[in-house]
matplotlib code that plots the C-alpha trace (Angstrom):
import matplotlib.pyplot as plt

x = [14.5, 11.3, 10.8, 11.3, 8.8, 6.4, 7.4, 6.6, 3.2, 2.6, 4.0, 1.5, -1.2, -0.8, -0.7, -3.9, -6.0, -4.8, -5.9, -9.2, -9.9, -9.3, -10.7, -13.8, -13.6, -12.6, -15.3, -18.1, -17.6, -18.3, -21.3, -23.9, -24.4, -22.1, -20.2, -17.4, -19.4, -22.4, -19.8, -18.1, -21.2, -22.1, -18.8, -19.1, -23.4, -22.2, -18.5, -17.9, -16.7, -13.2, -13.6, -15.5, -12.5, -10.2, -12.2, -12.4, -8.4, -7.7, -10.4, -8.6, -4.9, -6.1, -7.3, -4.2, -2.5, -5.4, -5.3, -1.3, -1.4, -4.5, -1.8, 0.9, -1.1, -4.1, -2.2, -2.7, -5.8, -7.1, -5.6, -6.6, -10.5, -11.0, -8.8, -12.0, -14.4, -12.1, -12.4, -15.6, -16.6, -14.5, -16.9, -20.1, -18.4, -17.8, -21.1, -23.3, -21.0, -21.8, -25.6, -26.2, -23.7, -25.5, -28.9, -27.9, -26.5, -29.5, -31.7, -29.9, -29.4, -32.5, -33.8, -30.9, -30.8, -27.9, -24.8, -21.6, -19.2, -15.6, -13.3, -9.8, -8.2, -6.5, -9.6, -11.5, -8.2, -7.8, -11.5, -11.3, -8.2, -10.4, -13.3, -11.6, -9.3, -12.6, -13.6, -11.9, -13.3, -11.8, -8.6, -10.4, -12.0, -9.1, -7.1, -9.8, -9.6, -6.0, -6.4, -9.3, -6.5, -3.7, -5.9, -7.1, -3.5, -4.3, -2.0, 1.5, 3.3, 6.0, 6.6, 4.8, 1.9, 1.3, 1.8, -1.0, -3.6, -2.7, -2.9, -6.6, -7.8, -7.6, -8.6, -11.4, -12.2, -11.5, -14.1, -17.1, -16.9, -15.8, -19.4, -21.3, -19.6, -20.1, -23.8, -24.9, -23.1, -25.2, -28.1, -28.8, -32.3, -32.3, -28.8, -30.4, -33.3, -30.0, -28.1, -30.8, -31.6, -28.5, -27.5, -30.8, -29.7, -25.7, -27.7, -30.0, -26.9, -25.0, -27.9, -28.3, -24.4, -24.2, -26.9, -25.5, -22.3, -23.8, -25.6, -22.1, -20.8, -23.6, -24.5, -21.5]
y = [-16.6, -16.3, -13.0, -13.0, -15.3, -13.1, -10.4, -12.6, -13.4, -10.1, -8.9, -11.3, -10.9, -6.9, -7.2, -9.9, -7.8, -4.4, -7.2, -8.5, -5.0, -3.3, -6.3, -6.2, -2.1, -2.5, -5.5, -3.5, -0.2, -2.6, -4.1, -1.7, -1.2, 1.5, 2.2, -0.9, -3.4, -3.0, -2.2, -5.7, -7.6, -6.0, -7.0, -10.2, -10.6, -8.9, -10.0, -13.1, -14.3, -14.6, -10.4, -9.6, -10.9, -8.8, -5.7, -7.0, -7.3, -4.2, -2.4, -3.8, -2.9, 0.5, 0.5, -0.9, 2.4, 4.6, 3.1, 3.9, 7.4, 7.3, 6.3, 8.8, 11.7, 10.5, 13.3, 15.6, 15.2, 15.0, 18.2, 19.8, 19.1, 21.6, 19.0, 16.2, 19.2, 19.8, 16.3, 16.0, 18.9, 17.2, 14.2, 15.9, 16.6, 13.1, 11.6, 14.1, 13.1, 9.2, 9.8, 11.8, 9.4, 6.1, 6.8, 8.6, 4.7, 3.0, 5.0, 4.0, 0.1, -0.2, -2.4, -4.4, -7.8, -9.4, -10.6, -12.1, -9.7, -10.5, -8.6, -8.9, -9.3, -6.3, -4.3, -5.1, -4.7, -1.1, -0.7, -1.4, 0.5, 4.0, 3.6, 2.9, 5.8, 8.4, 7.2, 10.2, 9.2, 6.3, 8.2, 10.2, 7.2, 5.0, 8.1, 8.6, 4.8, 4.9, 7.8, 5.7, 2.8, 4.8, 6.4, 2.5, 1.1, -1.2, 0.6, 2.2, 4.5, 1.3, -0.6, -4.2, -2.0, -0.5, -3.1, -5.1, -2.2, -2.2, -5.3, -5.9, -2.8, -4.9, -7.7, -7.0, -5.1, -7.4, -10.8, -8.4, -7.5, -11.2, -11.8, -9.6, -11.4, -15.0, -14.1, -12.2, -14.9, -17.1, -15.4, -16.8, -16.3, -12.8, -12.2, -10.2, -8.3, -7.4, -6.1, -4.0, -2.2, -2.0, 1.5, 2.9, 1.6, 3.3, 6.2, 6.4, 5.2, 8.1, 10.8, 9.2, 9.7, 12.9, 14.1, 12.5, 14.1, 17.8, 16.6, 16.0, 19.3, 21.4, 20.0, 18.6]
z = [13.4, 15.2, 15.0, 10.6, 10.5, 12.4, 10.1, 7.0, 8.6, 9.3, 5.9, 4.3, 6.0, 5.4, 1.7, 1.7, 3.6, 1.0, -2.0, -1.0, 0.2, -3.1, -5.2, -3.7, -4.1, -7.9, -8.3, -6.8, -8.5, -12.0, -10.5, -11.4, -15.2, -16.6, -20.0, -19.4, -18.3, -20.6, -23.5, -22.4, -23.0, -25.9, -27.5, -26.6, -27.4, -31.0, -31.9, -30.0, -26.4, -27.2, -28.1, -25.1, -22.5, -24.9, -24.4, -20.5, -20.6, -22.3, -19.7, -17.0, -17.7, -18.5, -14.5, -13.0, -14.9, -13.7, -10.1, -10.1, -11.2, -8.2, -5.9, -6.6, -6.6, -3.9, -1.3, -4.0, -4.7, -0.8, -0.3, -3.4, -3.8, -6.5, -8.5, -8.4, -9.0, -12.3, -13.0, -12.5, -14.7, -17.9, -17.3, -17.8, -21.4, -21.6, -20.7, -22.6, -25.9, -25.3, -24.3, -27.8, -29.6, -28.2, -28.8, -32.4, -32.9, -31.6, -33.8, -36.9, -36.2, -34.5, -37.2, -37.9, -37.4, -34.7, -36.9, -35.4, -37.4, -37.6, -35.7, -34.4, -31.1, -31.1, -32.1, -29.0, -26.9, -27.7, -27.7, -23.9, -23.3, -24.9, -23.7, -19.9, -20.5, -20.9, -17.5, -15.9, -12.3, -12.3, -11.0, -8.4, -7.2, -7.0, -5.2, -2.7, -1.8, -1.6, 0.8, 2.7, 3.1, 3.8, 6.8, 7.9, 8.0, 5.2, 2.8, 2.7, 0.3, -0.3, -3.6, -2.4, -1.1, -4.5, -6.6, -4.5, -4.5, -8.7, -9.1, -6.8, -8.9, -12.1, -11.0, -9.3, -12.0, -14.3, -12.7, -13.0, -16.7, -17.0, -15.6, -17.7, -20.5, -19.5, -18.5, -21.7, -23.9, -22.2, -22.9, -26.2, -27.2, -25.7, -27.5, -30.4, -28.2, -25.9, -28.8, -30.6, -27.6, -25.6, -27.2, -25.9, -22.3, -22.6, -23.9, -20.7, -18.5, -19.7, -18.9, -15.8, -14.7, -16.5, -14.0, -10.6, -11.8, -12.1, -8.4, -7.4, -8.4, -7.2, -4.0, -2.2]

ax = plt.figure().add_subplot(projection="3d")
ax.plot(x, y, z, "-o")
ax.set_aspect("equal")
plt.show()
């Protein structure tokens, strides 16, 4: 009887270490401003908070998927590194089409005033779930993590193990574009300033990854 108990504590403190480990990892790659978050406070500066945790929601299932295909091909990938390269290289396409489209956007409505404009739930859901899904390091990222854990101890290849990391990954993800959406919303007199100009910011975020991406490729 003893010795399940110490199993169970062992068990459970095993699979809260692997959660706070990976939520913090999740939460911190969201910290800096990037296409989700920014694109999370937008949503909710332009259509609303109730949108904005929608677009956070859909953002964040789409990285518990991305974090599970991670796992099951992390071995893969850590012994293949020409696979990240690949990856890496589909980004650049990526970022470069988001750069030219943001700034084309802020060009256009750069004189429009801020309007609350009615959109539905399931609008900003599967406006998360795209824009998430072009991420295309989120898998690489979340594969060399798992690899990272696997080599600590803090992770194993077994169903409770996986489900944890999964889970972590979204939520951790999940608080921080909570955060940008709370603290924008907040915002209020600088809601329409925000708005006007946060297209010119994606577009200059997007440059800016673009280039640490081709640094990536290059010089590593």
């Amino acid at each position: 009887h003893n010795l399940s108990v110490l199993q169970f504590h062992h068990a459970m403190t095993h699979l809260l270490t692997l959660f706070f480990a990976t939520f913090s990892a999740a939460f911190m790659a969201t910290v800096f401003p990037g296409l989700l978050n920014m694109n999370a406070a937008k949503t909710s500066v332009e259509k609303g908070k109730t949108a904005g945790i929608v677009f956070c929601i859909g953002v964040a299932l789409t990285i518990m998927v991305q974090a599970y295909i991670g796992v099951l091909i992390s071995k893969f990938l850590y012994r293949n590194p020409e696979v990240i390269v690949s990856l890496q290289k589909a980004a650049l396409i990526v970022f470069a089409f988001f750069a030219l489209f943001f700034f084309l956007k802020a060009k256009k409505n750069k004189e429009k005033p801020l309007t609350l404009t009615p959109i539905s739930k399931k609008n900003s859901f599967f406006k998360g779930v795209l824009l998430a899904s072009l991420n295309f390091l989120t898998i690489p990222y979340y594969s060399a993590l798992n690899v990272m854990w696997n080599s600590s101890g803090w992770i194993q290849f077994a169903f409770w193990d996986i489900a944890i990391f999964v889970f972590a990954a979204g939520c951790g993800s999940f608080t921080m574009l909570y955060l940008y959406t709370v603290y924008f919303n907040k915002l209020e007199a600088r809601n329409s300033a925000f708005s006007r100009n946060s297209n010119y910011v994606l577009s200059l975020l997007m440059l800016i990854l673009l280039v640490i991406t081709l640094i990536r490729i290059y010089y590593t």
